[in-house]
KEMARMAR-742694 format. One record per residue (C-alpha): residue in one letter; x, y, z. Coordinates in Angstrom, 3 decimals. Example, Ala and Ser with C-alpha at 12.3 -4.5 7.8 and 13.67 -1.06 7.14 Angstrom:
2
REC   rest          x          y          z
REC      A     12.300     -4.500      7.800
REC      S     13.670     -1.060      7.140
END
This chain:
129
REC   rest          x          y          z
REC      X    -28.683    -19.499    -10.079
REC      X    -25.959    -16.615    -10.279
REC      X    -23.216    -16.887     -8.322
REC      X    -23.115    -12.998     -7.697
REC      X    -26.598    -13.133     -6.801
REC      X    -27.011    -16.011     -4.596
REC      X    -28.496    -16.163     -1.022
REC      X    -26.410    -16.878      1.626
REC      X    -27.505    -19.656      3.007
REC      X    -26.571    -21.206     -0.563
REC      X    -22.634    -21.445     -0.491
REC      X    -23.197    -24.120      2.418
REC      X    -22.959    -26.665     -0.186
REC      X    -20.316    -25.442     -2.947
REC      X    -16.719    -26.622     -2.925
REC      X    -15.537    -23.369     -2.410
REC      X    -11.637    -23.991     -3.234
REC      X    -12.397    -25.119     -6.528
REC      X    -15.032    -22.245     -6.932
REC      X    -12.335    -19.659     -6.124
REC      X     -9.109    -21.180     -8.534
REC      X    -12.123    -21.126    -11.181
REC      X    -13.277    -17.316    -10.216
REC      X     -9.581    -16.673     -9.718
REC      X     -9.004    -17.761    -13.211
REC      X    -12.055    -16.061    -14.238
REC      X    -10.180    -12.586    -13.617
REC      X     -7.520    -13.662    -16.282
REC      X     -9.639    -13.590    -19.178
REC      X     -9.674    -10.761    -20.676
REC      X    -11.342    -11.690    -24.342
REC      X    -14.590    -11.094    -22.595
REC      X    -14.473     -8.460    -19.911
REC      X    -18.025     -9.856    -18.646
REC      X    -16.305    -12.326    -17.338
REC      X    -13.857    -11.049    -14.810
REC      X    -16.295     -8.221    -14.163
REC      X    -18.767    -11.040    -12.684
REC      X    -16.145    -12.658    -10.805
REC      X    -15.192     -9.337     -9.175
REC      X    -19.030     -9.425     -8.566
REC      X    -18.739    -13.276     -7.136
REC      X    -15.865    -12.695     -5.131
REC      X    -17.172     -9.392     -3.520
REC      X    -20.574    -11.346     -2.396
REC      X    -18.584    -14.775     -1.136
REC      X    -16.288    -12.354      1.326
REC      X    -19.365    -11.083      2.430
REC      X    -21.283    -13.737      3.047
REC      X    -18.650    -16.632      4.296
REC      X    -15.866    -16.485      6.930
REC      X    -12.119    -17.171      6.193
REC      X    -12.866    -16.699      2.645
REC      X     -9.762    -14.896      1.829
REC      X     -6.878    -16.706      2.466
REC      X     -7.959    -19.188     -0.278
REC      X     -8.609    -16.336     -2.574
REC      X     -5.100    -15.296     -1.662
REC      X     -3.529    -18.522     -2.043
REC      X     -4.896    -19.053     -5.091
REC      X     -3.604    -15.854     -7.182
REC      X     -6.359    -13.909     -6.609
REC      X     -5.029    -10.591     -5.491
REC      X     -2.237    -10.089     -8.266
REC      X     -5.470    -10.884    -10.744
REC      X     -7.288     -8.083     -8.851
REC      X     -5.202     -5.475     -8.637
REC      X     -4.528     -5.904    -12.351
REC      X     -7.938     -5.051    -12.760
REC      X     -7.872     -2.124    -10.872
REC      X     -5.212     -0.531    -12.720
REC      X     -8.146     -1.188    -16.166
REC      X     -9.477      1.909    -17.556
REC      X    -11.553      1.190    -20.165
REC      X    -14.056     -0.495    -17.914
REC      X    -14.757      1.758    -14.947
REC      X    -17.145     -0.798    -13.264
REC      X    -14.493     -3.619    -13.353
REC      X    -12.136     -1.189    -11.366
REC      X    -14.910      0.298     -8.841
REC      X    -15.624     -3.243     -8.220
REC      X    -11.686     -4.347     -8.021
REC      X    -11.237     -1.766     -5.404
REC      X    -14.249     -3.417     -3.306
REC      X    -12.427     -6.681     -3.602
REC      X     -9.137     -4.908     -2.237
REC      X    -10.772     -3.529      0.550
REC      X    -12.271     -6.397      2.107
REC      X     -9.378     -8.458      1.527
REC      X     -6.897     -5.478      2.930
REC      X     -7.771     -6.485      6.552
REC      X     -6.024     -9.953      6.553
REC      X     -4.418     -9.300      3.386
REC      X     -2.218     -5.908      3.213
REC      X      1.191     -6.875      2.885
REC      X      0.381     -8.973      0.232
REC      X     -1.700     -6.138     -1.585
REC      X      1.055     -3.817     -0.911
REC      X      3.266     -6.346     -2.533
REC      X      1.343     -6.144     -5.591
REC      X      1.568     -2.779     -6.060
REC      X     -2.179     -1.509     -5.584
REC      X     -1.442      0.983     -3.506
REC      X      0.504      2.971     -6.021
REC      X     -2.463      2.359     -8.362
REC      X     -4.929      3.495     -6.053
REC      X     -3.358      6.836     -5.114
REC      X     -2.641      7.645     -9.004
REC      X     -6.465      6.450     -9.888
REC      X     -8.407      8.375     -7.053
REC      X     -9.031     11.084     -9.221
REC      X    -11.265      8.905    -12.444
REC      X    -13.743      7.576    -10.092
REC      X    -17.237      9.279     -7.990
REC      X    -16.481     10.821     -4.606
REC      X    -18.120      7.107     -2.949
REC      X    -15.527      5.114     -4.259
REC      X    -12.513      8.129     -3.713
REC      X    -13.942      7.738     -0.148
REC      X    -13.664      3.754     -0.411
REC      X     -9.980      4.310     -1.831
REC      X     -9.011      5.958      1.305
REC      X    -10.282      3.844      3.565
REC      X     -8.581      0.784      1.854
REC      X     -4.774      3.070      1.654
REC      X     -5.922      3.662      5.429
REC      X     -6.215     -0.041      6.041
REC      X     -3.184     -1.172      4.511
REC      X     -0.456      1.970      5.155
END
């Protein structure tokens, strides 16, 4: 079963604090870039689907590894989905996004991507100015 594909109901059972340091360090290879695309992938569906997610996320790296990845050109995807990451974390998260620079990135990046994720963008600078 695929992490970034999983119902639910399924994450009941995982150790999630292992799970994130591994999808954390996931982000940090960048031999592969399927790799930390799917963790972006991973990460966006476990914020969704269980509570108080992010602080262990946080704690664990995971939003200097992200923004790093927003800031990647070459694979467009990997950034739309960094920026999806950002935003959900930006609500308990911001000073520690703002910390890391993103928002800087954001603003000089808005122009490269579709007018849905400029719109995303904003919402996320919104959230953590």
């Amino acid at each position: 079963m695929s992490l970034a594909i999983a119902p639910d109901d399924s994450f009941s059972s995982l150790p999630l604090n292992p799970l994130l340091e591994s999808l954390v360090e996931c982000l940090q290879k960048d031999m592969i870039p399927d790799i930390p695309y799917y963790a972006l992938i991973s990460l966006t569906h476990l914020i969704d689907a269980v509570p108080n997610v992010s602080a262990p996320i946080a704690a664990n790296g995971g939003i200097g590894a992200i923004c790093r990845k927003l800031s990647n050109m070459e694979f467009i995807d990997m950034a739309e989905h960094a920026v999806k990451v950002l935003e959900r974390l930006s609500y308990e998260h911001s000073e520690a996004i703002l910390a890391e620079g993103a928002l800087g990135s954001v603003i000089s990046m808005l122009d490269f991507f579709e007018t849905q994720v400029q719109y995303r963008m904003l919402g996320f600078v919104n959230v953590i100015a």
